[in-house]
matplotlib code that plots the C-alpha trace (Angstrom):
import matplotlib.pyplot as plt

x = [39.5, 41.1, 41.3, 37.5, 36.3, 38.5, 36.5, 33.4, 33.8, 34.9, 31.7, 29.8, 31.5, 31.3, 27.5, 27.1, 29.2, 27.0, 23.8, 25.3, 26.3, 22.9, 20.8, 22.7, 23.2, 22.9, 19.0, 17.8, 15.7, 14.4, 12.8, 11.0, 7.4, 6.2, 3.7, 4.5, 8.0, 6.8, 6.7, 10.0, 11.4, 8.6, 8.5, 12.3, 11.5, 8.7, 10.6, 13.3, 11.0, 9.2, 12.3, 13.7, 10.7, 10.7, 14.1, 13.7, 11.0, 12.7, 15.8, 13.8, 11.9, 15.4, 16.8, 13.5, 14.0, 17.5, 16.2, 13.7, 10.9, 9.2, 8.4, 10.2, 7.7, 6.1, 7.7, 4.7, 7.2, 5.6, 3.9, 0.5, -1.2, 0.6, 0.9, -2.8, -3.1, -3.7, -1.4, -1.4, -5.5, -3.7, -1.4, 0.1, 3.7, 3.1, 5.3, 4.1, 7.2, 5.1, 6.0, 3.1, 4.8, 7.3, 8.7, 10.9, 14.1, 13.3, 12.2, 15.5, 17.7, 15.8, 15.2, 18.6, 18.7, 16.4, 18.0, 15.1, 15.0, 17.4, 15.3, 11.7, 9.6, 8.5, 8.4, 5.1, 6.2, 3.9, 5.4, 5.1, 2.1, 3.9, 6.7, 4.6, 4.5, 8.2, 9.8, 8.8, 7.9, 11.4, 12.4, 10.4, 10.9, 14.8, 13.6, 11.8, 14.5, 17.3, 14.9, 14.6, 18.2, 18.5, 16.0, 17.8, 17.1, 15.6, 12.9, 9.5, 8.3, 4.8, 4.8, 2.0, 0.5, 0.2, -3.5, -5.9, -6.9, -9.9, -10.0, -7.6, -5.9, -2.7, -2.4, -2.9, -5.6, -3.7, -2.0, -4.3, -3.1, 0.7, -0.2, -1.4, 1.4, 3.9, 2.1, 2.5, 6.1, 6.5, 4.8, 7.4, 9.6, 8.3, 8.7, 12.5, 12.9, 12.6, 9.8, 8.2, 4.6, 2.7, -0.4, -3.3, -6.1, -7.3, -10.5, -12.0, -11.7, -12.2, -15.0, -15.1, -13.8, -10.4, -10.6, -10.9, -14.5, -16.6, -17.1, -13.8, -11.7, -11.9, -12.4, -9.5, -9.4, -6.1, -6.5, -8.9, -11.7, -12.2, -14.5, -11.4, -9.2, -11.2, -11.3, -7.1, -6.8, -9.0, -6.5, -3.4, -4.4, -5.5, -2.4, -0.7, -2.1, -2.3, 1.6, 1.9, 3.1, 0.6, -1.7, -5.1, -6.8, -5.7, -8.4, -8.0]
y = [-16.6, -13.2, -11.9, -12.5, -10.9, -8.0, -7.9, -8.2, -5.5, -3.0, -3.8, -2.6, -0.3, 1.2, 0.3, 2.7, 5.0, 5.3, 5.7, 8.4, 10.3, 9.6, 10.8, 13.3, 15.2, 19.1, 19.1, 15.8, 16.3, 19.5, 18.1, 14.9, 14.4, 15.7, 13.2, 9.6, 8.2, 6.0, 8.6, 10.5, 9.1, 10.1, 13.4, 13.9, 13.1, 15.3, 18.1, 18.2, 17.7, 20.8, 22.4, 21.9, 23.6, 26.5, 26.9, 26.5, 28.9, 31.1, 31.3, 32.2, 35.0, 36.2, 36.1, 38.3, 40.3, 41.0, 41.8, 44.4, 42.1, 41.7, 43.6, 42.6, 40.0, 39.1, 36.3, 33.7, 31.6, 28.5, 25.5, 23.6, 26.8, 28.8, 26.0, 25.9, 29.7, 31.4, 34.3, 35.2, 36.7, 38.8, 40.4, 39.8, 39.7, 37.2, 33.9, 31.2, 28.8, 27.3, 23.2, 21.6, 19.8, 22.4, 23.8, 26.8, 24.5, 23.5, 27.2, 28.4, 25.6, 26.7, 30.3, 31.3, 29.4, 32.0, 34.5, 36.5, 37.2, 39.4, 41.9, 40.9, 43.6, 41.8, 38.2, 37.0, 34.3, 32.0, 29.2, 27.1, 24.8, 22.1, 22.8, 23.1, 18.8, 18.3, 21.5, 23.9, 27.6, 28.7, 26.6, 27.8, 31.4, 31.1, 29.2, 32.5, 35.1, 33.1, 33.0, 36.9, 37.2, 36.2, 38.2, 41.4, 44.0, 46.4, 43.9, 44.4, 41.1, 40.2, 37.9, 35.5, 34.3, 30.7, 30.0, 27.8, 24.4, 22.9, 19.3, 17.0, 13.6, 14.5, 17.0, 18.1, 19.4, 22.6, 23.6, 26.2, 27.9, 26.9, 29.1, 31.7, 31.7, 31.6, 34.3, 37.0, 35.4, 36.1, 39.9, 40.7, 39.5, 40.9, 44.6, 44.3, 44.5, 47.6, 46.8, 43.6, 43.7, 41.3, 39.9, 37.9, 37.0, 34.5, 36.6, 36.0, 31.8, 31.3, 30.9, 32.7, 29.8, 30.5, 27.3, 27.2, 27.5, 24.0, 25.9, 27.1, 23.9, 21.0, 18.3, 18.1, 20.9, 22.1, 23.1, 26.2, 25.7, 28.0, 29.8, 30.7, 31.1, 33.9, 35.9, 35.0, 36.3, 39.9, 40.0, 39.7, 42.0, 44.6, 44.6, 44.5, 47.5, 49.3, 48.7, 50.2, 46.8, 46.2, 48.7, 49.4, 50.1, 46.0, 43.7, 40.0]
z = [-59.3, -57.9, -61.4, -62.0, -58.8, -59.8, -62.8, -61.4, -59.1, -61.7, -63.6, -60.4, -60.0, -63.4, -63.1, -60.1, -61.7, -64.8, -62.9, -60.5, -64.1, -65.4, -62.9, -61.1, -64.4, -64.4, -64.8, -64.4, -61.4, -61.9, -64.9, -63.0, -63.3, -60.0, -60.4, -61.2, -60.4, -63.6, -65.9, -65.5, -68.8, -70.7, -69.3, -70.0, -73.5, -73.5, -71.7, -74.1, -77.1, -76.4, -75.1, -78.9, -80.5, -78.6, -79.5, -82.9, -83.0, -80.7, -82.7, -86.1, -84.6, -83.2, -86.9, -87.8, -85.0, -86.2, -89.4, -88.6, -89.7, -86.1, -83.0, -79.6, -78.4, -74.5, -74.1, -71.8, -69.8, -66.9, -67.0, -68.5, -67.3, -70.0, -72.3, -72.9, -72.8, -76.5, -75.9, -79.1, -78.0, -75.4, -77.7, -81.9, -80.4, -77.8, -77.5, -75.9, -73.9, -71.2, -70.8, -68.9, -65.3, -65.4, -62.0, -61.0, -61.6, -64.9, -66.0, -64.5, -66.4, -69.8, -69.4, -70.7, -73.4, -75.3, -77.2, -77.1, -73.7, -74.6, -76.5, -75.3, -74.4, -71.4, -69.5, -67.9, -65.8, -64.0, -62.3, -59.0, -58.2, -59.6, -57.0, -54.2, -54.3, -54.5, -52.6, -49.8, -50.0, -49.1, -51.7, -54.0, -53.5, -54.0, -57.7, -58.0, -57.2, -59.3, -62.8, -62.2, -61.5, -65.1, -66.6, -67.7, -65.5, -68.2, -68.9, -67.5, -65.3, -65.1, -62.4, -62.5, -58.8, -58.7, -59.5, -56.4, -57.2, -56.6, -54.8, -56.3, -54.7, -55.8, -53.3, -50.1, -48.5, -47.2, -50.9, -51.4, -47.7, -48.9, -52.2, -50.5, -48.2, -51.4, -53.1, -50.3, -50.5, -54.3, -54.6, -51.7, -53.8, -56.8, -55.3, -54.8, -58.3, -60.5, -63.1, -61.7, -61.4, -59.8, -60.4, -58.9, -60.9, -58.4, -57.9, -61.6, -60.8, -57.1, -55.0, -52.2, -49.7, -51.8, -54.2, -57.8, -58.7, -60.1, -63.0, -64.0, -64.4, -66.8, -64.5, -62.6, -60.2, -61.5, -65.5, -66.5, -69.1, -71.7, -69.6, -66.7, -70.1, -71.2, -68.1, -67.9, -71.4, -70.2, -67.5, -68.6, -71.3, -68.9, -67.2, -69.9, -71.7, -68.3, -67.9, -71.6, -73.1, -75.5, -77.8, -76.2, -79.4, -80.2, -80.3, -81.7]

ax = plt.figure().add_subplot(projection="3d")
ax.plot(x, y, z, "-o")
ax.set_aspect("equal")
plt.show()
């Protein structure tokens, strides 16, 4: 009887000690669906799915960077924001490594992993609205200041403000004062570092209560329509041509 509680014990035990492993993993949380407990799993899978493209793709333009065969590209790191963004209409050398639900951690577990970050001509990094539901602004901000920490220092940084959102249930009725908040936060941030150049395109979506406008979102209050991704794409390419990045006389 002794020797079969023994047993017993060890398997809980070794039960609890498997679950701690599992979910206290380097990564594991930062990559949790920020919206559905019941979803993690699939996100995880669909995290490191789209993790293991980008890498793939990341590591072939590396090999034709290395070979003289392409430019250094921009290099569009964040979340479904720059997912669904064709950055490839803001300039020919554009990369696209947004991964929609992503937050500050998970950008700051993969952003090293790039080997082109190395030799990119510049990062455009817009990240944080998904944060806002599972961390505070101060929380936040030190996400923001650790993924520039490993940016090299001789890259430029265009550092994207976190867009408003219209009304949407799964969040609160103050985000868009928490965003504001966080922005102000970010450019302060932004100015500490030598060739970091913040930008808020808010303007070109909002209405003039601060929201996203009716007309600029696909339903949802969150995502822009192709109308709000036109005027992003103008933007970003105005900045980017004003910052020198990118060929004015480029049109696509």
């Amino acid at each position: 009887m002794k020797s079969r509680r023994l047993i017993v014990l060890f398997y809980v035990l070794a039960v609890h000690l498997f679950l701690f492993v599992i979910f206290w993993k380097p990564g594991f949380y930062h990559r949790i669906n920020p919206f559905s407990n019941e979803h993690t799993v699939t996100y995880e899978i669909f995290y490191h799915n789209m993790l293991a493209l980008q890498l793939r793709t990341d590591a072939v333009l590396q090999r034709r960077i290395e070979l003289k065969l392409n430019p250094a590209p921009i290099l569009f790191i964040g979340d479904s924001i720059i997912q669904g963004m064709c950055v490839s209409c803001i300039s020919k050398d554009a990369v696209n490594f947004g991964i929609g639900l992503d937050t500050t951690h998970g950008v700051l577990e993969r952003i090293s992993q790039y080997q082109t970050l190395q030799q990119a001509r510049a990062v455009v990094l817009a990240i944080g609205l998904n944060d806002t539901r599972v961390r505070n602004n101060d929380e936040i901000l030190a996400g923001y200041r650790a993924i520039l920490q490993r940016i090299p220092r001789h890259i430029p940084v265009i550092f994207s403000a976190v867009l408003p959102i219209a009304a949407n249930p799964r969040w609160p009725g103050d985000t868009n004062d928490r965003i504001k908040a966080l922005n102000h936060a970010a450019k302060t941030l932004c100015a500490t570092r030598t060739g970091c150049h913040f930008v808020d395109y808010s303007k070109a979506l909002a209405t003039p209560h601060g929201r996203l406008a009716p007309d600029k979102h696909v339903g949802d209050g969150i995502h822009p329509n192709t109308d709000a991704y036109q005027a992003l794409i103008a933007e970003f390419k105005f900045t980017l041509i004003q910052i020198g990045l990118i060929n004015p006389e480029y049109i696509h």
